[in-house]
C-alpha positions as CSV (number, residue, x, y, z in Angstrom):
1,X,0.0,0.0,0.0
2,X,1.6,3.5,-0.6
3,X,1.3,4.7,1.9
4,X,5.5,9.3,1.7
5,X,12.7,15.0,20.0
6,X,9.0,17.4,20.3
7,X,10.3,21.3,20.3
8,X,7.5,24.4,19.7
9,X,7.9,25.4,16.1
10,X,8.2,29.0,15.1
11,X,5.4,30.2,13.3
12,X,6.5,30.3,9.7
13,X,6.1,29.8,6.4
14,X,3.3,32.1,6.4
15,X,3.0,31.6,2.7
16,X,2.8,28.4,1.6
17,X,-0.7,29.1,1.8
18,X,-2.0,31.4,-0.3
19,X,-6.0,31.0,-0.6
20,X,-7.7,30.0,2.4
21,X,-10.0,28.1,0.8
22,X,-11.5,26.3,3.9
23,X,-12.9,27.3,7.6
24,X,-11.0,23.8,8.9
25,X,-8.9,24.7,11.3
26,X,-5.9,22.7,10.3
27,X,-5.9,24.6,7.1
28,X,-5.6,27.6,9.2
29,X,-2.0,26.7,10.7
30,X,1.1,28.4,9.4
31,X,3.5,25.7,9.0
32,X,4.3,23.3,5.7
33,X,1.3,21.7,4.7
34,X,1.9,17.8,5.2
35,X,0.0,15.3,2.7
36,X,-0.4,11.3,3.0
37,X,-2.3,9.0,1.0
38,X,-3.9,6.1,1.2
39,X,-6.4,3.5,0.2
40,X,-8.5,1.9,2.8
41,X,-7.8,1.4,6.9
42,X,-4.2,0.4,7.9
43,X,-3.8,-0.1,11.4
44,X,-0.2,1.8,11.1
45,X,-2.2,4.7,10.1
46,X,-3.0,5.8,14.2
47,X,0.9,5.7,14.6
48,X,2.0,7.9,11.1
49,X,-0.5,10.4,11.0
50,X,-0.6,11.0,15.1
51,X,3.6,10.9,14.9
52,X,3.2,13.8,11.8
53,X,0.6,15.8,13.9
54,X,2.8,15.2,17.1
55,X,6.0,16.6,15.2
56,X,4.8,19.4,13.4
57,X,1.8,21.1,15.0
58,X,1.5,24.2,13.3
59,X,1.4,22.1,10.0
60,X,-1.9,21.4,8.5
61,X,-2.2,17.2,7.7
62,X,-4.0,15.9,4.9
63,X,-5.4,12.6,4.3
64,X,-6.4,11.8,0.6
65,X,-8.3,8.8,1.5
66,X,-11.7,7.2,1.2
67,X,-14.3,6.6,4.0
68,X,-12.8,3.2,5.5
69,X,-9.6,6.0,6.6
70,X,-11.7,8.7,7.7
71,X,-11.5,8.4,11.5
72,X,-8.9,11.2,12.5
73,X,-10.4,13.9,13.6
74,X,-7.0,15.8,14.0
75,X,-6.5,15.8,10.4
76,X,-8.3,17.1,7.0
77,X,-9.8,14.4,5.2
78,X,-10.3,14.2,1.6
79,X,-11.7,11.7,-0.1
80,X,-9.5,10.6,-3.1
81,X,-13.2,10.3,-5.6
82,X,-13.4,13.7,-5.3
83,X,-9.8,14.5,-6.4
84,X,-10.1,13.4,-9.7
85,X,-8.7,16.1,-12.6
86,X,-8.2,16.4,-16.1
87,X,-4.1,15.6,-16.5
88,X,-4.6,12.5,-13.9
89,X,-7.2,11.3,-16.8
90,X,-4.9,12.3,-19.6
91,X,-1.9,9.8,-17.9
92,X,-5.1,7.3,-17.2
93,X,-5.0,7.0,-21.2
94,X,-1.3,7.1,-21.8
95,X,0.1,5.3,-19.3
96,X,1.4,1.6,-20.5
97,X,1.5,-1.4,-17.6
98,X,5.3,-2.7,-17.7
99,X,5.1,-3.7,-14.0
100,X,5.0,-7.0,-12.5
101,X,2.5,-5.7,-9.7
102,X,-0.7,-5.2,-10.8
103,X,-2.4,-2.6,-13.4
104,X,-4.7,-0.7,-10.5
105,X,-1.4,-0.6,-7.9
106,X,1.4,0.5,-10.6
107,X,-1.4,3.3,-11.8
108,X,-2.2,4.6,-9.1
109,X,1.1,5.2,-7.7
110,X,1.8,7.4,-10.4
111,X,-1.9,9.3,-9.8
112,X,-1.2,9.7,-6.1
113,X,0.9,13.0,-7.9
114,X,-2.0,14.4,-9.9
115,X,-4.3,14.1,-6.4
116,X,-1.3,16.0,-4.6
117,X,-1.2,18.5,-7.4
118,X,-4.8,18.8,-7.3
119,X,-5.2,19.6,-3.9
120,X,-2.1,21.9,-3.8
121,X,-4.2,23.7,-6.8
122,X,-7.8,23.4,-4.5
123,X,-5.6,24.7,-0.7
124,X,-3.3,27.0,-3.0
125,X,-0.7,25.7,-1.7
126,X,3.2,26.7,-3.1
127,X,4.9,23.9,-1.2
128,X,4.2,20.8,0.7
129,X,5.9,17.4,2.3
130,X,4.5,14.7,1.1
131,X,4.7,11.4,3.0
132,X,4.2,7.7,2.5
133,X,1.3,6.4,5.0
134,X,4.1,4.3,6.1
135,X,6.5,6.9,7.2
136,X,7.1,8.2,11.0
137,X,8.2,12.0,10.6
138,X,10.5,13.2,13.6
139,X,11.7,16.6,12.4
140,X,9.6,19.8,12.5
141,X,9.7,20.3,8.6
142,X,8.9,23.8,8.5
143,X,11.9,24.5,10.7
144,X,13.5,21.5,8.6
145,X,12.5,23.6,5.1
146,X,14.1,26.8,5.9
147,X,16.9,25.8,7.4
148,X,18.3,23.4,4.6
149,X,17.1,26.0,1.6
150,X,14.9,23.6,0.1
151,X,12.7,26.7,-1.1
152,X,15.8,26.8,-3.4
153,X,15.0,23.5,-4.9
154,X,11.9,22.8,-7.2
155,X,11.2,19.3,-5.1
156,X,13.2,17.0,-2.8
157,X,13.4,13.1,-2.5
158,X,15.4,10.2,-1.5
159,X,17.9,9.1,-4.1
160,X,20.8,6.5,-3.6
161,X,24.1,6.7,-5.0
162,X,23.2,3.4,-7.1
163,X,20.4,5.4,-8.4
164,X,21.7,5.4,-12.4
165,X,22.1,1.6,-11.9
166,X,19.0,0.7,-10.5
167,X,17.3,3.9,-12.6
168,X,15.5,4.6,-9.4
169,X,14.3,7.2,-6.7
170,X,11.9,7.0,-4.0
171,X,9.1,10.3,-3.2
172,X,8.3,8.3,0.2
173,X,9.5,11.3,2.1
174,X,9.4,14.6,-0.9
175,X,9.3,18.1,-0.8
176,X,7.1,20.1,-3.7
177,X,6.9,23.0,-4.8
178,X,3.9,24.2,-7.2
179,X,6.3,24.1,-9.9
180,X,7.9,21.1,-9.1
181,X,4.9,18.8,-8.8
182,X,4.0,20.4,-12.0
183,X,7.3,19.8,-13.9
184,X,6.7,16.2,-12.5
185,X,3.4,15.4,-13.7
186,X,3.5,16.6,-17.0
187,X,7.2,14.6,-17.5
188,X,5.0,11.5,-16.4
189,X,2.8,11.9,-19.4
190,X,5.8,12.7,-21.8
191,X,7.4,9.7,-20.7
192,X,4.7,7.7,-22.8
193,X,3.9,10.6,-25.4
194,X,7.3,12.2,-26.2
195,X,9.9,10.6,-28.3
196,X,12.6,11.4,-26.5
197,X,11.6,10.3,-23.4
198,X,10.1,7.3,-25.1
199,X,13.2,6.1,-26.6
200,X,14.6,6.3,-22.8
201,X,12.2,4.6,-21.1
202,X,12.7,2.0,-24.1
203,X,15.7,1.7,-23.2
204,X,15.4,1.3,-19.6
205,X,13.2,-1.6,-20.0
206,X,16.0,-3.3,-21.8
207,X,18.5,-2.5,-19.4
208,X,15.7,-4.0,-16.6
209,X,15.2,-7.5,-19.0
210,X,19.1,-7.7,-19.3
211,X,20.1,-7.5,-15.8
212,X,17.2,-10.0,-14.9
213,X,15.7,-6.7,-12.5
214,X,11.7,-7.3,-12.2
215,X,11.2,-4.4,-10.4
216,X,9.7,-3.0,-13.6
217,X,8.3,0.6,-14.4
218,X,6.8,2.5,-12.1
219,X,6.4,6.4,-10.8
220,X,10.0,5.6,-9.0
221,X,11.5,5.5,-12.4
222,X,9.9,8.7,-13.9
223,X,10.8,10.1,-10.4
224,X,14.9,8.9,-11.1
225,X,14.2,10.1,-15.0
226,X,12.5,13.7,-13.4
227,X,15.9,14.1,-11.1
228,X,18.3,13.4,-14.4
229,X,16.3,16.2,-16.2
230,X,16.0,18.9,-13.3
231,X,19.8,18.0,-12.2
232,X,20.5,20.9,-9.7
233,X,17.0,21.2,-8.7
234,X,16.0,18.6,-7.3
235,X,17.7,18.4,-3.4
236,X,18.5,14.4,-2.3
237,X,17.3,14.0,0.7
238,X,19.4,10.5,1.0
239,X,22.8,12.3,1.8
240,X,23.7,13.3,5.5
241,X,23.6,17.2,5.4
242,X,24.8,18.9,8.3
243,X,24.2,16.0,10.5
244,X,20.7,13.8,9.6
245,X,19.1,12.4,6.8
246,X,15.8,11.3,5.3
247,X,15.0,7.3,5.8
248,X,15.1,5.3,2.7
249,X,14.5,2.2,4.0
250,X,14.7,0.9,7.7
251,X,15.7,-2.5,6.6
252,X,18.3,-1.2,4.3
253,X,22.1,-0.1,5.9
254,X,22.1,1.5,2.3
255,X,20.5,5.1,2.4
256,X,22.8,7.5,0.0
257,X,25.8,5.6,0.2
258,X,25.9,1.2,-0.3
259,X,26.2,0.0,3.1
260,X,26.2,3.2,5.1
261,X,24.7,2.7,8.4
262,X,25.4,0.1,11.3
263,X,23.0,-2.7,10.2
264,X,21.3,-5.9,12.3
265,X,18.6,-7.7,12.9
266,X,17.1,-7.0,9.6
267,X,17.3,-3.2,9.7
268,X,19.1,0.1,11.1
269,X,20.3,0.1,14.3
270,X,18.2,2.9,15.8
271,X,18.8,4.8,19.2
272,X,15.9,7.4,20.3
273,X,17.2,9.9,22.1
274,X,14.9,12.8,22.8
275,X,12.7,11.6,20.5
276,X,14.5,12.0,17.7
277,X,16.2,8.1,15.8
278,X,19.9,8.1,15.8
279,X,21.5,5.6,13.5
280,X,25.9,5.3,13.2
281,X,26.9,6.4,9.8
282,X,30.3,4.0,9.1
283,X,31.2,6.3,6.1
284,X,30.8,9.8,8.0
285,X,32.0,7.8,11.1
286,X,29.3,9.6,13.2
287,X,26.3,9.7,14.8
288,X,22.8,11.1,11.9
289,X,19.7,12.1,13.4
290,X,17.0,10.7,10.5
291,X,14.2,12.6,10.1
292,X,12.2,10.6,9.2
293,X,11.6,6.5,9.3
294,X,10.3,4.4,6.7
295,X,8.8,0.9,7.7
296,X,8.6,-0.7,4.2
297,X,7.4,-3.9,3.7
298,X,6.7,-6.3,7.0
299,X,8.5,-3.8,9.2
300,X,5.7,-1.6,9.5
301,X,4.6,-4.9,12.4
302,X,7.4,-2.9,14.8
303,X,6.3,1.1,13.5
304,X,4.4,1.3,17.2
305,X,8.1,1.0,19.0
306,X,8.9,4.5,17.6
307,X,6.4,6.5,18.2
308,X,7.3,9.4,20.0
309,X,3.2,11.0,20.7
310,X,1.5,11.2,23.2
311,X,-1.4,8.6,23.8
312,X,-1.8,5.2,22.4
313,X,-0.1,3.0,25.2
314,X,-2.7,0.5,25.0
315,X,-2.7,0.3,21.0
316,X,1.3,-0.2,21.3
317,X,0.9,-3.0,24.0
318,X,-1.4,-4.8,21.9
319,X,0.8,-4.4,18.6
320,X,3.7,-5.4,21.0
321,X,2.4,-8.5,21.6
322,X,0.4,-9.1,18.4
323,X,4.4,-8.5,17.1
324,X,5.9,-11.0,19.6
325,X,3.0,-13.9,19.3
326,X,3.8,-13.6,15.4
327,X,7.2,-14.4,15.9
328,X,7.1,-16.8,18.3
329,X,5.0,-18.6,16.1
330,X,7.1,-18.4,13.2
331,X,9.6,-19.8,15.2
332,X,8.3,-22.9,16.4
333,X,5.9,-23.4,13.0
């Protein structure tokens, strides 16, 4: 499913909304608007959404879900039907299935974009963060924003140092701006329409068949293909800068560089202190505060051991045990 320590944040970023289109009170808030989406109820959901609101409280949150997800009342909920728009239908008729997930998954990872785009357009919003549903944010991201420059950049993600061999980037964790998203969107229906970027994509697939890689197409390569055209632009949030990182993967030691952080037990090794997740870079030979954590895949059973909000003890003693009956089981099966 796609799912992108506590300090008071200063009041800023007064801009990023420019229309108040709405008497919600979360769209009233001054900091970086913060945008997840997702399809149905995930249990994880009452730990990512609660850890974002926890994090960055003057930051408005926004669900584009559907009515099995709309149960937070701390949050604006939207329900993805109702985010339908004219360029999400033109890539609807271009887009080509080279995937080996299915049609309705692949596609709609690339149309999460057009919904963000569409509601940026509807909250007339210049810039948000966009987050998997499976993401834990730490930082305060509008203190996060200014202070890295990213208003310099036209969008922000995670890409890997392997990234031209695996033709690859990740928007689990990415900044937009309004031109950024709209760069991206439109380069996502040139990929199938414009020769160019048609004879590329071409040969990426052959490149994919060769090296046996069934990872296939999907919006993570027109993301890789988007940061080879805006070179400069786009900001990696991968690489350690001035002490912490973005998550790519919290079973992966590789985040920018191949094997960069103390690995075991199947992931990171992660230290909370004040809140924040520490993990030992071996490259930097030093200590990275990570921003954010991404529970891909089967570690989203452990997401409720680092959350850092208030509330929810009994929700994280149940998922505690639910997590440790599962692998006792699994160990005696």
């Amino acid at each position: 499913m796609i799912e992108m320590s506590h300090t008071e944040p200063e009041s800023i970023f007064k801009s990023t909304q420019v229309t108040e289109n709405s008497t919600n009170k979360a769209s009233r808030r001054s900091g970086i608007p913060i945008v997840f989406v997702h399809q149905r109820y995930s249990y994880y959901l009452e730990f990512t959404l609660r850890q974002a609101a926890y994090s960055n409280p003057d930051s408005p949150i926004h669900l584009l879900g559907d009515e099995e997800n709309n149960r937070f009342p701390f949050i604006k909920h939207h329900l993805i039907a109702d985010y339908r728009s004219s360029d999400a239908d033109r890539f609807k008729q271009v887009y080509i299935h080279n995937s080996p997930n299915s049609y309705d998954y692949e596609l709609f990872c690339f149309v999460r974009w057009y919904l963000v785009k569409e509601l940026m357009r509807r909250e007339g919003y210049t810039e948000v963060f966009v987050a998997d549903s499976d993401v834990m944010i730490y930082a305060n991201l509008s203190t996060y924003v200014r202070e890295a420059g990213l208003q310099n950049y036209i969008a922000a993600f995670n890409v890997g140092v392997d990234y031209q061999w695996v033709r690859s980037s990740s928007g689990h964790s990415s900044y937009w701006t309004w031109e950024g998203i709209n760069r991206f969107c439109d380069l996502a229906i040139d990929l199938y329409t414009e020769p160019r970027l048609m004879a590329f994509m071409d040969q990426i697939r052959a490149e994919k068949i060769i090296k046996n890689d069934r990872a296939g197409i999907s919006d993570m390569t027109a993301l890789y293909v988007f940061y080879e055209e805006e070179t400069g632009r786009i900001r990696n949030l991968s690489e350690s800068v001035n002490g912490g990182a973005f998550d790519h993967n919290i079973c992966m030691a590789t985040n920018f560089n191949l094997d960069e952080y103390e690995f075991g037990l199947g992931r990171k090794k992660i230290v909370m202190k004040q809140g924040r997740p520490i993990a030992y870079n071996v490259i930097l030979k030093q200590e990275i505060i990570l921003h954010t954590l991404h529970f891909q895949g089967n570690s989203k059973n452990i997401v409720h051991r680092y959350y850092t909000g208030k509330g929810l003890l009994g929700n994280k003693l149940f998922r505690e045990m639910r997590f440790k009956a599962s692998v006792l089981y699994h160990m005696v099966k």
